[in-house]
N, C-alpha and C positions, 0 to 999 in steps of 0.2 A: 843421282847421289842423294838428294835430297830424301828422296823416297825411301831411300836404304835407311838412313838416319831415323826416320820417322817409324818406319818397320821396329829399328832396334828399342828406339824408345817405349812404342807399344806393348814391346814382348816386357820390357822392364817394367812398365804400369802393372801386366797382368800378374806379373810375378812378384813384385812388392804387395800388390791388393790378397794375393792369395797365401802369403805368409805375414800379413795384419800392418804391413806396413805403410799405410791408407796415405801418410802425407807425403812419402816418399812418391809413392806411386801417382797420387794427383799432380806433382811435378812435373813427373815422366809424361802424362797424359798431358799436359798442357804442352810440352817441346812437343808432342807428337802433334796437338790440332794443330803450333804455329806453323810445323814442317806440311801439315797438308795446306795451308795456307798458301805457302812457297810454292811447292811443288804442282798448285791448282794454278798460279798465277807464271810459272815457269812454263806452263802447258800451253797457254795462248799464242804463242809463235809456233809451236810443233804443230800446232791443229792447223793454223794457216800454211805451214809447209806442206804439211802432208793433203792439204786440200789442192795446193797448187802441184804436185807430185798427181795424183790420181784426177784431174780436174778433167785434162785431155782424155782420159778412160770412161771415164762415166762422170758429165759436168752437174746433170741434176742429181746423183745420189751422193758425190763426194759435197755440193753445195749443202743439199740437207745435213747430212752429216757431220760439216763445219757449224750448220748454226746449235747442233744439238752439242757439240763437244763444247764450242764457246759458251752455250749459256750453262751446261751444267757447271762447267768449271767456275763460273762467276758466282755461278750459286753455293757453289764447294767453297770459295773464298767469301762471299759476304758471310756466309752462315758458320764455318769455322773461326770465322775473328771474333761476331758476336758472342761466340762461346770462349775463345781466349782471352777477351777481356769482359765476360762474365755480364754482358747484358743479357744474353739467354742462358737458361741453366742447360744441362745434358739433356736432361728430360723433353725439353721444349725443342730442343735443337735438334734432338735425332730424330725424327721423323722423316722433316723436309733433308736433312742433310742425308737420308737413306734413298730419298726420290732422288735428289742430285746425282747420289753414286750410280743409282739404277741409270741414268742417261749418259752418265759417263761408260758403263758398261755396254748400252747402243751402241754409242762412238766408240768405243774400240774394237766390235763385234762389226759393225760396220766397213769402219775405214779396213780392219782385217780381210775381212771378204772382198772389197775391192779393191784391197793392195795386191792379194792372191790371187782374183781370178783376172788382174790386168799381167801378171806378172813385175807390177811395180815395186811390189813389196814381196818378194818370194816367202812363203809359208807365214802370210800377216795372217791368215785366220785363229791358225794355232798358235801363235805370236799373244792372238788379240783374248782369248782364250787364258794365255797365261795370264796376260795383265790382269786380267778380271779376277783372279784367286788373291789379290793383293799382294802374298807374299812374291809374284814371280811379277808384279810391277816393275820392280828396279832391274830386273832382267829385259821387261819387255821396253823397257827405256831405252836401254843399252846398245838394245839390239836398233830400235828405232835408230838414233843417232848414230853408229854406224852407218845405214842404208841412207839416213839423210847427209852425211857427209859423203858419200861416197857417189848420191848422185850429182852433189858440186863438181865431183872432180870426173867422173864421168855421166854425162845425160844419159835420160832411157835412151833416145834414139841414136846413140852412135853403134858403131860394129861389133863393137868390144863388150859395151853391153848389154847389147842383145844375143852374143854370144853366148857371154857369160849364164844370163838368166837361162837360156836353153839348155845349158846344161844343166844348171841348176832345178829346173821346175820340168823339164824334158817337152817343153812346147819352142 
């Protein structure tokens, strides 16, 4: 949800900046760094779910994977605050905050491919794929958090579903 928030804010920054409305839009731009703030920092328990979810499939790729996801994210949260509260300017800040997103983009390229080819996560590569386009992030949350509640209430290894995922993925 967070991520939607921060999406909508965005499209506002870009759309005040392009019809001259420069302070409106620096606004909008600043709810949008605080929301990726949030949403980098709401991320740290997903990556550890989704590492303990795939861990039993493949324990040294989903392990790397976890420390790539945790550290960009930390990095997406140190370096979006120092921009919200205006120790570093834009200029200085996007750089490394483009490196962070690139490792963020690993980890979901990643954990997607071993969500999909364990059948843990049914279609995580094209899942991981969407997140990376930013706009289908809050989609790819969505979806995440569905398959993470659902494996509370059902584990991979019961009948039901692994059932279920056979039909679902045809393995």
């Amino acid at each position: 949800m967070v991520s939607a928030v921060g999406l909508v804010f965005l499209v506002a920054m870009f759309t005040c900046f392009s019809v001259g409305a420069t302070s409106f839009g620096l606004v909008f731009g600043w709810i949008n760094d605080v929301s990726a703030v949030v949403a980098a920092f709401i991320m740290l328990p997903l990556i550890v779910a989704v590492h303990v979810l795939l861990r039993p499939h493949a324990p040294s790729m989903s392990g790397l994977a976890t420390l790539i996801g945790i550290g960009a994210n930390l990095a997406i949260m140190v370096l979006q605050s120092l921009l919200a509260v205006a120790v570093l300017t834009f200029q200085e800040q996007i750089g490394p905050v483009l490196i962070a997103f690139l490792f963020l983009v690993l980890w979901l390229v990643m954990t997607g491919y071993l969500g999909s080819s364990s059948g843990a996560l049914p279609h995580g590569l094209r899942m991981g794929f969407l997140a990376v386009t930013y706009v289908g992030y809050p989609i790819w949350a969505f979806w995440l958090g569905r398959h993470l509640l659902q494996e509370i209430w059902e584990p991979v290894g019961s009948p039901a579903a692994g059932a279920e995922r056979h039909l679902a993925t045809g393995r």
